[in-house]
C-alpha angles and dihedrals in degrees: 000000000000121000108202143323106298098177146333111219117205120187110230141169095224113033086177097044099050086043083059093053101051080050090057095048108032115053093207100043108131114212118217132177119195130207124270105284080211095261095087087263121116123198116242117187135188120214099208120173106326086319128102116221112189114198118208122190110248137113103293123224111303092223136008114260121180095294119117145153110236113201127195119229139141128264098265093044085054102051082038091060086039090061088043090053097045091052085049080056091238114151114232127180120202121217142167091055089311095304095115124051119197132201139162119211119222093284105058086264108142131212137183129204104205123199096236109206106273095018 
């Protein structure tokens, strides 16, 4: 039986740009890049609340579909990450009564912020 959540791999064009953008966003985003892996790529992981999102050179999705990452914050986190969204001139929408936030990155990937009872 699993254990826990190890990892989330997106496909992405730009591992280091779309690191950049969970830094800008996230105060407690933690950057790392790995070695070669001896094909010219390099790892680049995201340490996200307690998630790692590992982030692999390739051609990313064409279209959003349903999938998304929901993350748990409070209210004041929430409208923080909306302000540093809106200055990376990423576009968010807010939905159920502003309790959801949600975001693409550059690669059709979706996320959610959700206000979390007591946040």
């Amino acid at each position: 039986m699993p254990r826990s959540l190890d990892h989330i791999a997106l496909v992405v064009r730009d591992p280091v740009r779309t690191a950049q953008l969970f830094s800008k966003v996230f105060d407690d985003a933690r950057i790392e890049h790995g070695a070669d892996d001896g094909d010219g790529d390099h790892d680049t992981q995201v340490q996200l609340g307690g998630v790692c999102l590992v982030l692999v050179r390739g051609t990313p999705p064409a279209t959003r579909n349903g999938d998304h990452i929901a993350f748990a914050m409070g209210k004041a986190e929430q409208l923080a990450c909306a302000e540093r969204l809106r200055a990376a001139g990423i576009e968010c929408l807010m939905a159920r009564g502003d309790s959801a936030l949600y975001f693409e990155d550059y690669d059709n990937h979706v996320f959610e912020l959700d206000v979390v009872e007591g946040g």
